[in-house]
C-alpha beads as a LAMMPS data file, in Angstrom:
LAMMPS data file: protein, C-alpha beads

82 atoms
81 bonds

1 atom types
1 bond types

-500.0 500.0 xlo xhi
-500.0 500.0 ylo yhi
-500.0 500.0 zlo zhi

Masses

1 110.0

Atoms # bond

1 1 1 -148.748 -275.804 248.304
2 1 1 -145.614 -277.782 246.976
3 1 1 -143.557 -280.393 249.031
4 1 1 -140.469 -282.172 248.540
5 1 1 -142.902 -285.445 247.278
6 1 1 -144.493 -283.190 244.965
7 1 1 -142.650 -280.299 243.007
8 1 1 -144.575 -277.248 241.518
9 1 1 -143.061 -278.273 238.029
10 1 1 -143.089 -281.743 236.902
11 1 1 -139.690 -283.175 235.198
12 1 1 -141.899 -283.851 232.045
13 1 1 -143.847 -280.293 231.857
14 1 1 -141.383 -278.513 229.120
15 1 1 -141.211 -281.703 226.988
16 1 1 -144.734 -282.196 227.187
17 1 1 -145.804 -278.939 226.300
18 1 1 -142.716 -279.176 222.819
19 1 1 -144.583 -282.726 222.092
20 1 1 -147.814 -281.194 221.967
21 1 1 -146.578 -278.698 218.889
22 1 1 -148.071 -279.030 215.886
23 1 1 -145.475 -278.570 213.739
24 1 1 -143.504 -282.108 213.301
25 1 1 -140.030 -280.499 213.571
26 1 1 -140.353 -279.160 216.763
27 1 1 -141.902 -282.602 218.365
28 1 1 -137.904 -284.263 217.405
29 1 1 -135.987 -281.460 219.351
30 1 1 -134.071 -283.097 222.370
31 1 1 -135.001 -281.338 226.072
32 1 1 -132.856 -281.762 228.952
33 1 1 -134.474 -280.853 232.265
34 1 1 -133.790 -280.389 235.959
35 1 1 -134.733 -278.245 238.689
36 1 1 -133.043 -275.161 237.606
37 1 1 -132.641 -275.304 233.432
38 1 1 -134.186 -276.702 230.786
39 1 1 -132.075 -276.896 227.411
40 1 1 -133.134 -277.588 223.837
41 1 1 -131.017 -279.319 221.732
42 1 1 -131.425 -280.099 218.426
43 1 1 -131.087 -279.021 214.283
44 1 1 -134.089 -276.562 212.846
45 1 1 -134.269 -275.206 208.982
46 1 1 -134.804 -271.474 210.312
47 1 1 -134.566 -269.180 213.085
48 1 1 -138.259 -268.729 213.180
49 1 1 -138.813 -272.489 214.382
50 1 1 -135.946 -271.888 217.110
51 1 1 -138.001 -269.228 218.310
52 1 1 -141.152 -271.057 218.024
53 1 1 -139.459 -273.890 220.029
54 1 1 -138.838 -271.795 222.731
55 1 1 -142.153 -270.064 222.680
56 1 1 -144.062 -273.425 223.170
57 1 1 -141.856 -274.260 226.412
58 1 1 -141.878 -270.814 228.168
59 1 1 -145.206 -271.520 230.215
60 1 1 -143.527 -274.594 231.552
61 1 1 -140.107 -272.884 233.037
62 1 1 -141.912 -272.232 236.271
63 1 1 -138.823 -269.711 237.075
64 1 1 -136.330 -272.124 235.859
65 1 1 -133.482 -270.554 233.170
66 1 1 -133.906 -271.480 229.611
67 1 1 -131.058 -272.563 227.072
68 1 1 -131.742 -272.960 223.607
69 1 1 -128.919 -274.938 222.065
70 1 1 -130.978 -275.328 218.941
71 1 1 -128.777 -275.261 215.614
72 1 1 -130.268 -273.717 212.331
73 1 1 -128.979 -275.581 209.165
74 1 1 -130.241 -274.094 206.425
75 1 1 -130.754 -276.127 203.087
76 1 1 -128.097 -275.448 200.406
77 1 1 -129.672 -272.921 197.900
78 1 1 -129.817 -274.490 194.410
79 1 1 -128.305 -272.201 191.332
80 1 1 -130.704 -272.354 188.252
81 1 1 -129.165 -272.230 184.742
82 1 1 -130.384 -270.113 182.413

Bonds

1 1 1 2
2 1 2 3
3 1 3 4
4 1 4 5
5 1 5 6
6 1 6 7
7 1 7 8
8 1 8 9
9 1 9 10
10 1 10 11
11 1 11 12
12 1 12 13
13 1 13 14
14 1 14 15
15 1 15 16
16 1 16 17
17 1 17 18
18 1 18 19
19 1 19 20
20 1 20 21
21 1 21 22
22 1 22 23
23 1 23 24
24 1 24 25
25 1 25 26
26 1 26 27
27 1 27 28
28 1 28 29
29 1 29 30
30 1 30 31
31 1 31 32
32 1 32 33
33 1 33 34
34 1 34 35
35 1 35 36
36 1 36 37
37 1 37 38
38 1 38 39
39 1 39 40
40 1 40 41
41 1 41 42
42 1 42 43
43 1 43 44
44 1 44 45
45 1 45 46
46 1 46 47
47 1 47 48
48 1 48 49
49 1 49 50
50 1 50 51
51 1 51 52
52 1 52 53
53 1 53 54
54 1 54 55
55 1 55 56
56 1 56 57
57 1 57 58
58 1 58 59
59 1 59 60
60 1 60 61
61 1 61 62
62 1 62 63
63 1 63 64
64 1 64 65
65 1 65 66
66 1 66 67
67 1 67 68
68 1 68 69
69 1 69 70
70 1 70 71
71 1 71 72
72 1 72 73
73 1 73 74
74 1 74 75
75 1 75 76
76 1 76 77
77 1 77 78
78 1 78 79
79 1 79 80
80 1 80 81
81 1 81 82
């Protein structure tokens, strides 16, 4: 049972659980937590690692709302001459 002293959800639980990614990109994302949101922050080359991103902190919400403020900046494509 939780008390006041001792939350269900530790503070560190959704940036733990992004650190522990092994994907290197995902590790330098930015989390902001409290008691009822956590919010990624932070640039990713594609969509799929946003979603992966928020994949690896879902177990840790423990009801609280996610916000993915993650940006996807995709590399300039490079013409090739002919």
């Amino acid at each position: 049972m939780a008390t006041a002293m001792h939350p269900p959800h530790s503070p560190m639980s959704a940036a733990h659980a992004l650190r522990q990614s092994p994907i290197p990109a995902l590790r330098r994302l930015v989390l902001e937590e409290n008691q009822e949101a956590v919010v990624i922050y932070g640039h990713l080359p594609s969509y799929y690692l946003k979603q992966l991103a928020q994949e690896a902190i879902m177990p840790a919400l423990g009801g609280r709302e996610l916000r993915n403020r993650v940006v996807v900046v995709r590399a300039p494509q490079v013409a090739l001459a002919d």
